[in-house]
N, C-alpha and C positions, 0 to 999 in steps of 0.2 A: 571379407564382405563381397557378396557377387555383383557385378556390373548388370546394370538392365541391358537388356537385348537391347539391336535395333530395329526398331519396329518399320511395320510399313511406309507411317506419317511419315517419320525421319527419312526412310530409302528417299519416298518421292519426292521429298522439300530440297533434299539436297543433288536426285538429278534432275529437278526443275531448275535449279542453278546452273547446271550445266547447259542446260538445252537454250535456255535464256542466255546465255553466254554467246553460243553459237549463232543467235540469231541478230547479235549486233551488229551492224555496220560498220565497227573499227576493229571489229576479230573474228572476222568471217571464218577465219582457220584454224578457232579454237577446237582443240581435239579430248575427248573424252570417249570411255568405255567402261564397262559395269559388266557384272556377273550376280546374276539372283539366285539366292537358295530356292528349294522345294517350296516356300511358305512364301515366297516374290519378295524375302526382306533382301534387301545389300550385304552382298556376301563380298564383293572388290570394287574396288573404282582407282579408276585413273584419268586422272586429269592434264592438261600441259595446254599452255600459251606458245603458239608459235611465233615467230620472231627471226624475221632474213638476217639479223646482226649473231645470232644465237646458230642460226644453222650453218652460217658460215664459220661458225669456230668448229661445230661437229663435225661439219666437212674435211677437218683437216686428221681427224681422226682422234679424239681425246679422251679424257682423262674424265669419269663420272666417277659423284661419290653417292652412296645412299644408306643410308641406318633403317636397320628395320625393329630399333629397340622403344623407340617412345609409345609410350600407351598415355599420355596425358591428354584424356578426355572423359566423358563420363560413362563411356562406352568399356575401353581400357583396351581398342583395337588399337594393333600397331600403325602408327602415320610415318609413311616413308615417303620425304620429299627426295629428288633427284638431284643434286647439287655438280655444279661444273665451277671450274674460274674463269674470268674473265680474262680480258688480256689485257688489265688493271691489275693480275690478282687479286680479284675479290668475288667473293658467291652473285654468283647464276641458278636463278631456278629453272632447271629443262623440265620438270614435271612434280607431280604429286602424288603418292597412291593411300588408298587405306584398304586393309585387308582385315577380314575378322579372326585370320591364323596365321600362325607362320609356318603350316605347312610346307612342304616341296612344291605342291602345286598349285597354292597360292601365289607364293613367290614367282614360280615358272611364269602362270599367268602375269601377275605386275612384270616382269620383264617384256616377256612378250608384246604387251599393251604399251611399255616405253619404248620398246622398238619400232611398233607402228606408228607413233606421233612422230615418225620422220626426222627426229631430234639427233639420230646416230647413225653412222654407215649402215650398209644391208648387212656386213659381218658383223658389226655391233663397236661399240669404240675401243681405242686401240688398247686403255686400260679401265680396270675396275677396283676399288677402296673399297670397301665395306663392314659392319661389324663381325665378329666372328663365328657366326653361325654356323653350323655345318650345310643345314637345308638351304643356306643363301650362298652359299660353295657350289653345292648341289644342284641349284638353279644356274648360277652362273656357268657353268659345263655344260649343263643343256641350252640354254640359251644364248651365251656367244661365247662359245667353244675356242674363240681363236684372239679372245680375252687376256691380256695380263690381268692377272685378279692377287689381291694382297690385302689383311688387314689392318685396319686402322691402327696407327700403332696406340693411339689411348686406348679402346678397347682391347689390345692385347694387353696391355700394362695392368688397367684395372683388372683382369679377369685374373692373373696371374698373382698378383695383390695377396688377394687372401689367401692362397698359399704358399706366400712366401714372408707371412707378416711375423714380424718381430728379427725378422733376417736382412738386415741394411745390404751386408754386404752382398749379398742370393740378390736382391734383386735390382742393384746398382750392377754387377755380373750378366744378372739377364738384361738392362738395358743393353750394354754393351754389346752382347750378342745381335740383340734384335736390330741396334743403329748402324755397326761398323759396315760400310759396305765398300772397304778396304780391306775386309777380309773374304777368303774363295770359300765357294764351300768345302774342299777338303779341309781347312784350316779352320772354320768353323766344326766340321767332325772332331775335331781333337781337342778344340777349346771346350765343346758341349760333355766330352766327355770327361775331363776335368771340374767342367760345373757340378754335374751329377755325383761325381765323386765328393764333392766338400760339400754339397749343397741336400741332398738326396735324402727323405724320411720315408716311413711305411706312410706317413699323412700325403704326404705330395707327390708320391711316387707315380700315382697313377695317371695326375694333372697333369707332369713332366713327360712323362712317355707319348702322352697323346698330342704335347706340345710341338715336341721331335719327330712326330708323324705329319705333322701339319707345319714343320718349318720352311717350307716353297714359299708358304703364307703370308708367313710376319719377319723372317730375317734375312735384312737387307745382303747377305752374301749372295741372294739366289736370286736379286732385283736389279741389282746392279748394272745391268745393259737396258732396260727396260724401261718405255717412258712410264714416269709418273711426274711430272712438273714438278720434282724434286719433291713431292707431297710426302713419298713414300716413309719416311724415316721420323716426322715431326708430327706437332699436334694440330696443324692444317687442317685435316678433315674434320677434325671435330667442332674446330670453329668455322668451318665453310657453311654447317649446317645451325649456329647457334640463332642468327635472325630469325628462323623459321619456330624454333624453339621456344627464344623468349616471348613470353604472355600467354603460351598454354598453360590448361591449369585445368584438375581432374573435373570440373563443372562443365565442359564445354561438350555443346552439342556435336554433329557431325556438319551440319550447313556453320556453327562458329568458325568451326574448325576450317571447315571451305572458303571463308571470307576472311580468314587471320591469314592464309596462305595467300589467296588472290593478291592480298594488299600487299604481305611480304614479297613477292613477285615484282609487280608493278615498282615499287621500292627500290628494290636492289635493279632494276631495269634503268629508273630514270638515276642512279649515284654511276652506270656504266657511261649512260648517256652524256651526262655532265663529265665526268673523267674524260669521254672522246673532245670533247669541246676542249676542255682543260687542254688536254694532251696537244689539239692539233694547235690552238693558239700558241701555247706557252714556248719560250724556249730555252733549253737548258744551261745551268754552269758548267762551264768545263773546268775540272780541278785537280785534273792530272798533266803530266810531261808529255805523254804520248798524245797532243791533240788532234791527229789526224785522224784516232781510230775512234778516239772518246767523241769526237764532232758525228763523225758516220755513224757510231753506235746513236749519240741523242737524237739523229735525227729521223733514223728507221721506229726503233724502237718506243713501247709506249715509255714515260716516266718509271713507271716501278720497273719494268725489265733492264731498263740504262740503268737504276740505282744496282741490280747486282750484276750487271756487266762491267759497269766500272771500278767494282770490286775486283774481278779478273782481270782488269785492263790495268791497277794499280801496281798489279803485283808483276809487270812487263821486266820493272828494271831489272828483278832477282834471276830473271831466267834469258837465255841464247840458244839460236839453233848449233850445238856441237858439231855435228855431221851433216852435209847434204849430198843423197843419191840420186842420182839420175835413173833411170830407167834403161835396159839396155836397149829400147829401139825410142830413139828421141824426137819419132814422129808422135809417138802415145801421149809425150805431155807428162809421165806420171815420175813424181819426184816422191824421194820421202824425205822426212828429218827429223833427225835426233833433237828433243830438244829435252835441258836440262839446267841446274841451276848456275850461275856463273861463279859464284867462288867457293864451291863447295861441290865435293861429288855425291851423287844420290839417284834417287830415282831418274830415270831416264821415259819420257814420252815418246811413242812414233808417232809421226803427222802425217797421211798419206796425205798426196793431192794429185788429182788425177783431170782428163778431160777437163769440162768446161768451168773449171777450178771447184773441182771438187773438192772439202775438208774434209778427212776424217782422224779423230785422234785415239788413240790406244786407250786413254782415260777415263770415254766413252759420256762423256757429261752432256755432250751433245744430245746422245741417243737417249739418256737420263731425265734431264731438265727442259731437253728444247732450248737450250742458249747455249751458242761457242764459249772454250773455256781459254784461260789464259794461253795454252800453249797452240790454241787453233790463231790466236790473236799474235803471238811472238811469230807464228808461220809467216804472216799477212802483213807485218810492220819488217820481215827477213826480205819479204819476197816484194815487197813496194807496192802491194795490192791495192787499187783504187778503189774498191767497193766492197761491200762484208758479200760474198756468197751468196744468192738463194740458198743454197742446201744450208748454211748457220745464221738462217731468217726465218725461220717460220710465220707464215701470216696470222698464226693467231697469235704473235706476241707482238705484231708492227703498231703502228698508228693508223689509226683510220684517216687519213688524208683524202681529198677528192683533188683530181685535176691540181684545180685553180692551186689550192696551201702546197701541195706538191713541187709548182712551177714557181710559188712564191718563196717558198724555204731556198730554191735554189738561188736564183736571183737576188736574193740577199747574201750568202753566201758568195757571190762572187763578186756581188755590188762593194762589198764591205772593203773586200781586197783592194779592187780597184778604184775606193775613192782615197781607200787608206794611201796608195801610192801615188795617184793624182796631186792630192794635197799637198806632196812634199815637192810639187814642182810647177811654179805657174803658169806655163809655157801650158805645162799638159793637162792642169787644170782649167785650162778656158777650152782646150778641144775637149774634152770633157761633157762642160757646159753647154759648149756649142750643138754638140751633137743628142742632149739629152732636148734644148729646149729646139731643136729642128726636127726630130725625132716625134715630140707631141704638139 
């Protein structure tokens, strides 16, 4: 059955949204852009709420996701909202677009129009997720060129699906292929051609060959240095965009549709907003051995990022730096070290550390996730580090602290220490006393 056009009425009700938008007093900066067909109906729009909490996560260079598969409207045009994570892990809307094709240069144009809302570097952010379109490939190359770009991995899995149905084993094989990113790609070349071999019909033949043309895309051998906030491998992006999703439904107009997102926006804004509060009050358990690094890890970091850094930080006792080098001129500062497990021989990690303590590990989970990994942490509890790095801090994964909770985290910190030892002595507990109640 065919979708009605969109007609005039609908173009202008829903960029009178827009332009009413703009002219509020609490989002002066809201940004919107359109493109009309020959007949003046809405041929693109893109919309985005600007937001200094949000641009300062772009600023650091990140990680966007966007589907350009939902047509649930009455129209049956694609709705592509822009999705980021927070540094709560949880969905950010940087934007919205709807296009009436999914041509090349539709697509081109929605990128373009997401790059002018000022939401991402002038080179564009440092990666891109997407479904697996060719022409959303295609646009991505033209419009930021200097993009990590990879598919979602639901969308690859579905798409693969029905050519590999009634085949458990084919497609429990291609998970593996497309998750391990503990395999190289030469070693991925030999595993795929092993698949092909047991896996391979005149039916699927042609799915797979184009699959193995496009595997830069979707398997994690080829990702593997590359930030993606660890998105890269899981079903993450699929749910980054589900709030946006649930309550459409093929009855909805194009202004429905405008005020289902506004609101989803607004939504997932104020659940960031409260997590900062959450985050900067609260303060966390410490439930490992190592409390010197689990304390500096809760204290930088938001709550969801200490939950799996202290997953790294647990696993301390299993591993020892083996080796430590020096550098042969030991005015540079630059050390390496071996580190690996302590009773058992295996893999070996290198940990360069250079200048003004720099980390880097062989691992590379750093450059991956954006969070140090156990063996940049075994460096730093070797070497009696007092502080986690800036370079294995990222500020879009810190707490938003001001001033004041900054100077008060510390203060108690060292208040704690010092009444804890006070206390055990009365002499030193009344200068204590003395000098807090002369003090105020």
């Amino acid at each position: 059955m065919a979708r009605p056009p969109i007609d005039r009425g609908e173009s202008d009700a829903v960029l009178e949204l827009c332009r009413r938008k703009t002219e509020t007093d609490y989002d002066c900066e809201y940004f919107y852009h359109y493109e009309l067909d020959g007949e003046r109906r809405l041929k693109n729009l893109f919309w985005a709420d600007t937001d200094s909490g949000i641009d300062d996560i772009m600023g650091y260079g990140d990680v966007v996701v966007f589907d350009t598969t939902c047509r649930t409207n009455k129209h049956g045009v694609p709705f592509v909202p822009f999705v980021g994570l927070s540094p709560h892990r949880t969905p950010i809307v940087l934007g919205c677009g709807v296009t009436t094709d999914q041509s090349l240069d539709s697509l081109v144009w929605l990128l373009r129009a997401f790059k002018q809302s000022n939401h991402c570097r002038r080179d564009g952010p440092a990666s891109v997720i997407t479904d697996d379109s060719n022409a959303v490939a295609g646009a991505i190359k033209t419009v930021f060129p200097g993009s990590n770009h990879r598919f979602c991995s639901w969308h690859v899995e579905q798409g693969i699906e029905e050519h590999l149905r009634g085949l458990s084993a084919a497609q429990n094989e291609f998970r593996a292929l497309m998750c391990d990113d503990a395999c190289s790609p030469t070693a991925f070349q030999d595993r795929w051609y092993g698949f092909m071999a047991k896996h391979r019909t005149a039916a699927n033949l042609r799915r797979l060959d184009a699959m193995y043309d496009k595997r830069e895309m979707w398997a994690a051998a080829f990702v593997h240095d590359k930030f993606f906030l660890g998105m890269a491998n899981d079903q993450r992006t699929e749910c980054l965009t589900t709030a946006l999703h649930t309550g459409l439904h093929e009855g909805m107009s194009l202004t429905d549709l405008w005020r289902h997102a506004d609101a989803c926006t607004h939504a997932l804004r104020g659940d960031v907003a409260a997590l900062d509060h959450q985050a900067a009050m609260s303060r966390l358990a410490l439930t490992t051995e190592h409390r010197r690094l689990e304390e500096r890890a809760a204290r930088l970091f938001t709550p969801a990022n200490f939950y799996l850094l202290r997953e790294e930080i647990k696993m301390l006792g299993s591993f020892d730096v083996l080796v430590e080098t020096r550098g042969r001129h030991a005015a540079s500062g630059e050390v390496r070290y071996a580190v690996g497990f302590k009773e058992r021989r295996g893999v070996v990690f290198d940990v360069e550390r250079s200048g003004d303590d720099v980390l880097k590990c062989s691992c590379q989970k750093m450059e991956r996730d954006g969070l140090p990994c156990r063996h940049i942490f075994c460096v730093m509890r070797h070497a009696s580090m007092s502080q986690i790095p800036a370079c294995c801090a990222l500020g879009r994964m810190q707490r938003r602290l001001d001033a004041k909770c900054e100077r008060l985290e510390e203060m108690k910190d060292l208040g704690r220490l010092v009444f804890d030892l006070a206390s055990e002595d009365a002499k030193e507990f009344q200068e204590i006393m003395k000098f807090f109640q002369t003090w105020l």
